[in-house]
N, C-alpha and C positions, 0 to 999 in steps of 0.2 A: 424353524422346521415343524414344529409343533403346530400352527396352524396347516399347514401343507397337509401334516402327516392326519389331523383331523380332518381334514375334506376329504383324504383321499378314503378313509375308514366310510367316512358318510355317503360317498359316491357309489363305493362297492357293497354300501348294505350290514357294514359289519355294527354288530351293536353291543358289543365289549368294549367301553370305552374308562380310558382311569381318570382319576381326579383334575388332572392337567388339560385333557381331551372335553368333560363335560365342562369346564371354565371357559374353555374358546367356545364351546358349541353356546352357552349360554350369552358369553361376550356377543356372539355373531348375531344372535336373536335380538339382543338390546339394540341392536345397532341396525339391522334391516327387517326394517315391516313386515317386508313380504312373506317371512318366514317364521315371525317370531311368536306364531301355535302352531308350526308344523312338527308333523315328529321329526323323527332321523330319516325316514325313508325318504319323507318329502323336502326334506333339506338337502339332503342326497341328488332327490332329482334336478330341485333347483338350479343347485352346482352344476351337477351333469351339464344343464343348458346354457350354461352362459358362455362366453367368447372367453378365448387367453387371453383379451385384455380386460375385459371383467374380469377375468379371475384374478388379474394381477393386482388391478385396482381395489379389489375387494379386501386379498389376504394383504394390502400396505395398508389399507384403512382399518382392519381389525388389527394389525400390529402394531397401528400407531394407538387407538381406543386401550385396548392391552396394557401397554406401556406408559399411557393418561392414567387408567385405574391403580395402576399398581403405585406410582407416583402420590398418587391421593390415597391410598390405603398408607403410605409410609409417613407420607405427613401427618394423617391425621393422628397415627400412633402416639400415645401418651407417653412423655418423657419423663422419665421419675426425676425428681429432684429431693434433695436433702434439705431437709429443713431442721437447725439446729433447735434443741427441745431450750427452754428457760428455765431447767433444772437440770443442764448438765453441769458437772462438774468446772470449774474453772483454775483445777489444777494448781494453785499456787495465786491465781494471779484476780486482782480484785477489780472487781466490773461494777460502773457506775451507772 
């Protein structure tokens, strides 16, 4: 709903947008040329003109880009690992 609820903001001109809202506006720019130095107003109109089947095709192609990124953001995340030090103690027990 969040893409939805971001076009419908960009369609009506509204330009209080939060942090979830400029991520899609941004996602949408990477992903369609046509728009991607327009402001909000002219993103907005964009929208405005396209067909219900543009626009459907549009918000499953940015929910699936969306859902690629965010995928690749959590892979790429760093996994701590432990690595034991060569001067911890060995409690009792003797290492060769």
């Amino acid at each position: 709903m969040a893409i939805v609820n971001t076009f419908t903001k960009l369609i009506f001109g509204d330009e209080a947008y939060n942090t979830c809202e400029l991520a899609v506006i941004d996602a949408f720019r990477s992903m369609e040329d046509t728009v991607s130095r327009d402001t909000h107003k002219e993103m907005g109109e964009y929208l405005r003109n396209l067909g219900v089947r543009e626009m459907i095709q549009l918000v499953s192609s940015l929910r699936l880009r969306i859902a690629d990124c965010n995928k690749t953001a959590v892979s790429n995340r760093a996994v701590p690992t432990h690595t034991p030090q060569a001067s911890a103690p060995t409690h009792g027990r003797e290492t060769h």
